[in-house]
N, C-alpha and C positions, 0 to 999 in steps of 0.2 A: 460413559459418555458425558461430556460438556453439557451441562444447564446452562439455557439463554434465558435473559428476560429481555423484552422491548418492548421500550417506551416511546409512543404512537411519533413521536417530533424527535425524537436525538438518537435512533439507532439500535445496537442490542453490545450488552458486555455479559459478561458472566457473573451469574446469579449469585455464588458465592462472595464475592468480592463485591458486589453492590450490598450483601447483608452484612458483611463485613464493617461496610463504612454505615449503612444504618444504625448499628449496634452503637459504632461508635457518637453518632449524631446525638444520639437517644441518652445517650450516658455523661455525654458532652465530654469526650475525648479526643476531640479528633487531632492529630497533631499540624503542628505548623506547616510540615513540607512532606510531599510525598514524592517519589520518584518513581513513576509508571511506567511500565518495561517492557516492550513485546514486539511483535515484527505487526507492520502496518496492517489493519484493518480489525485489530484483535479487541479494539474496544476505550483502548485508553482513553480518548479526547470525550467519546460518548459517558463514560464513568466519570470525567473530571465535570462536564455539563450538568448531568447528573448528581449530582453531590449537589453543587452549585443552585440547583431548582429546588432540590431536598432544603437548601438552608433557607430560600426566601420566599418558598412558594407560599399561600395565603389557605391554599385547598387544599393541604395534605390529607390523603384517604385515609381510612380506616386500618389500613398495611402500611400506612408508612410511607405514604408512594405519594411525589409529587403530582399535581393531575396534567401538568406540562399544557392546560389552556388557558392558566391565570394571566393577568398582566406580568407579573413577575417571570413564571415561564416562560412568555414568550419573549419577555425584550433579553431572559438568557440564550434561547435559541438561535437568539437573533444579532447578540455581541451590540445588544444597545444599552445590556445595567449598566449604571455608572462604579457597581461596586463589586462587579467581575469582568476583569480585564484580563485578553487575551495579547500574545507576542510571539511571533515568529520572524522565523528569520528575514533580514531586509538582504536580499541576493542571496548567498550561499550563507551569510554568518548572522547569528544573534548579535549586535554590537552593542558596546559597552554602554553608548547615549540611548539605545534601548533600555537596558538595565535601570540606569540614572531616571528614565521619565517614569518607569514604573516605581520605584522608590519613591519618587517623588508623591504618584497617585497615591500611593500607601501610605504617606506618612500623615496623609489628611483622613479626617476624620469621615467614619462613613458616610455616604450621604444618605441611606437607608437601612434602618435595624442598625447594630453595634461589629460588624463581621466584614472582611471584603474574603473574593477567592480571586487571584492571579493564577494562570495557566500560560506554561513556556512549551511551545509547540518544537519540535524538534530539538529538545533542551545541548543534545550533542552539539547543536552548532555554533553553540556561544562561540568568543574567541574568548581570552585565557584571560584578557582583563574583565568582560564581559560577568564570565566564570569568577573571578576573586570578587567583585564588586557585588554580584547576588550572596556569593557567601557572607559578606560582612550584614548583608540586609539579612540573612537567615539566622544571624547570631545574635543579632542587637535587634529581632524587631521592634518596628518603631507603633505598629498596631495590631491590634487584633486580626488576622488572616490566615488562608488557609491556600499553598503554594502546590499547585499541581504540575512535575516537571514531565515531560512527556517525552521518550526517547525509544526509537528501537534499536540503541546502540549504548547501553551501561558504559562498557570499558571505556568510552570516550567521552564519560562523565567523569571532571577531577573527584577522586577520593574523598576530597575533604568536603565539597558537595554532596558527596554519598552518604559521607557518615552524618551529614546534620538531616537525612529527610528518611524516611519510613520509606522501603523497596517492596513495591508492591509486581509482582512478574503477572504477565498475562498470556496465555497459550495463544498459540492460530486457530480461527474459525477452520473447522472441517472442511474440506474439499464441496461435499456436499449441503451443507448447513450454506454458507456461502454463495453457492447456485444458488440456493431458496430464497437467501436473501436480493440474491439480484431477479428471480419470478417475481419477487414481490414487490422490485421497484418498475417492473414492466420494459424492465433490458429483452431484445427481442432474442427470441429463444436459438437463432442463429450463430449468434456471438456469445452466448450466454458460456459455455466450454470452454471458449477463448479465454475471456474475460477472466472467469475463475480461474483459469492457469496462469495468466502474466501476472497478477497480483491479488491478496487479499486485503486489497484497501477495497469499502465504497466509491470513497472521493476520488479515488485512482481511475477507476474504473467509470465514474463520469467524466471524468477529464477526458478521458481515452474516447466515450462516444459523442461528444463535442462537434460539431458538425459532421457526424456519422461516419469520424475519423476510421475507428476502428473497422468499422465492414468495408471500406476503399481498402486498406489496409491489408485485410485478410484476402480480398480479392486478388490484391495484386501479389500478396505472395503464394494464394496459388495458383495464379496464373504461371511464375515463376519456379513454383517445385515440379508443376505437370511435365515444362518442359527438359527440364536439370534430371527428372528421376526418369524421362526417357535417353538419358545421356544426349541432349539435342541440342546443339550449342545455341538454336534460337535464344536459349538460355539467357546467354548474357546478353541480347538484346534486350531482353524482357528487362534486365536492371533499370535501363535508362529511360525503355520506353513504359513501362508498366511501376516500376519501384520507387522509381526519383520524384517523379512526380507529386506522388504522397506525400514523400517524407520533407519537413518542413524546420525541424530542429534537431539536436544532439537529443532529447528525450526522443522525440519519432526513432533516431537513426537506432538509438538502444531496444526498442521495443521490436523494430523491426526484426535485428539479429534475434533477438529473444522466441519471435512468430517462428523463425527460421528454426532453431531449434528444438522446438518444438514440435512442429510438422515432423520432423525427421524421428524427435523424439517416438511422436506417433505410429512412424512408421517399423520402428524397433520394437514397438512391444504388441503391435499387431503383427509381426512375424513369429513372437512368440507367445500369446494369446489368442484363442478363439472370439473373446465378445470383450470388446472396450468400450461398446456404444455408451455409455455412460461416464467415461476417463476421457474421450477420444478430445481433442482440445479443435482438431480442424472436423468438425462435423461433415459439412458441406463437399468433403476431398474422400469423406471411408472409403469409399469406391477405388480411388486414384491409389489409395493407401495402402490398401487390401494388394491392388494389383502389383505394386511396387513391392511388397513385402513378400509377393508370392514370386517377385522375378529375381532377384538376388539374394545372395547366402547373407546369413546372421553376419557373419565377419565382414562382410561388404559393406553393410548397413550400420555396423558399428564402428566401421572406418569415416566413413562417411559423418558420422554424427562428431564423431570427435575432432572432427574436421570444422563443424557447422562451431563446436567450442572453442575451440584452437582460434578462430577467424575471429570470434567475439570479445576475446580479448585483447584484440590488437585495437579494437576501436576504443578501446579505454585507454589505447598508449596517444590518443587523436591522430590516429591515421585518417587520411580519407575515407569516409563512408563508400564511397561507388566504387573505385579501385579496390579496397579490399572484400565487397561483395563481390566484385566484377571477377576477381583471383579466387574466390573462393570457389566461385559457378564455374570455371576453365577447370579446377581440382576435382569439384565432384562428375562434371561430366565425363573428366577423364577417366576418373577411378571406374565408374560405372561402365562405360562402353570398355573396359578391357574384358569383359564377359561376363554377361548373366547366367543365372545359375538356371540349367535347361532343364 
């Protein structure tokens, strides 16, 4: 089992790899660039924070451990040092006059202590000039710094970026480690199932309850599987009059397919499982779920689900959102009402 540690203001990573980088602080190793790898929520940006409170905090404990309530700690928590600078992307891409102004920050002299830390947030989304222009700053640097590139997508890191930084890989929070972590931010325990199956980001996962997006959300799609899993074509009214409503952007329209999925998912492995209560992603529906899974065969309900897949991909070709949910509720009410299993 995964060791976490967390600290009280930046989150939790793995305890390994924070002594990793202690050992190295301690020994004064640390190299110039790292390239931090893992799928969203695993810790990376918190470890690079981390690191960064390690080099300037004033209070280091007795273990080594920044105490994250100095001044220093907090103007890092807070992306107010002047001599750890953060970059993400401006729209979909890192660009290259991005790259240029942090070179620039770097090439001046600290303005505190002899050290700066730069941190590139989605480092994948550079574009390629972007990408060549950090490498020449990675080759020649111009000061003292410690580059933290943060991606959950390596192979769309150039190679030759690769080979100039230290690849540090980070696993996924557990299923359940992750629930704890959202008890612990006082996510209501309704959506808390949900939450941890759409993603294992935090920050994902507060975006999502943002004007209590998420619970309209779940509402409306189970308003919408109640009717679809009694094969009832109110169904595709529910799209327009319960679904649309919601949804406000291409991220809603992706997460929604996603909710959809899921449900259904739900409902496959409660046909084949006695007790999910603790997997079950739509809490609030086991009922609906239970019954559904007790009305039609496995094979019906795996048609079905691969159908709720099939559907989800079309909305990555930019098809319409409504129409292709609207065709996909006409598919599964049909599949369904050709007969439940008696």
């Amino acid at each position: 089992m995964e060791n976490t540690q967390t600290n009280r203001d930046i989150g939790t990573f793995p305890t390994n790899i924070a002594d990793r980088f202690q050992t190295a602080i301690e020994q004064n190793e640390l190299a110039h660039a790292y390239l931090l790898v893992g799928p969203s929520g695993a810790g990376k940006t918190q470890l690079a924070q981390w690191v960064a409170m390690r080099l300037f905090c004033k209070h280091v404990d007795e273990n080594g451990q920044p105490d994250g309530t100095c001044e220093e700690c907090q103007r890092i928590i807070n992306h107010l040092h002047p001599d750890v600078l953060t970059i993400a992307p401006d729209g979909r891409q890192i660009k290259v006059d991005q790259i240029r102004f942090l070179k620039s920050e770097f090439s001046k002299s600290a303005v505190e202590g002899n050290q700066k830390v730069f941190i590139i947030q989605d480092a994948d989304k550079m574009t390629v000039s972007a990408a060549n222009s950090l490498l020449k700053f990675l080759e020649e640097p111009a000061s003292d710094f410690v580059a933290f590139l943060i991606t959950t997508n390596k192979g769309a890191i150039l190679p030759t970026v690769q080979s100039r930084a230290q690849i540090v890989e980070f696993a996924p929070l557990s299923f359940d480690k992750f629930k704890q972590q959202l008890v612990d931010q006082g996510v209501d325990a309704d959506v808390i199932n949900l939450a941890a199956s759409l993603t294992n980001s935090l920050d994902d996962v507060m975006t999502l309850l943002e004007d209590e997006w998420l619970e309209k959300a779940q509402n409306a799609v189970a308003k919408w599987f109640k009717l679809t899993a009694k094969a009832d074509m109110q169904a595709f009214i529910s799209v327009s009059q319960d679904v649309m409503p919601v949804v406000k952007d291409r991220n809603q329209q992706q997460t929604i397919f996603d909710m959809i999925m899921l449900v259904w998912r739900d409902t496959m492995l409660t046909a084949n499982q006695d007790d999910l209560s603790d997997r079950i992603s739509f809490v609030s529906l086991q009922s609906d779920i239970r019954q559904t899974a007790n009305q039609y065969s496995p094979s019906k309900l795996t048609k079905t689900a691969q159908m709720t897949l099939q559907t989800r991909r079309l909305l990555d070709q930019n098809i319409n959102f409504q129409n292709i949910l609207e065709e996909l509720t006409i598919k599964i009410v049909s599949e369904l009402s050709n007969g439940a299993e008696v």
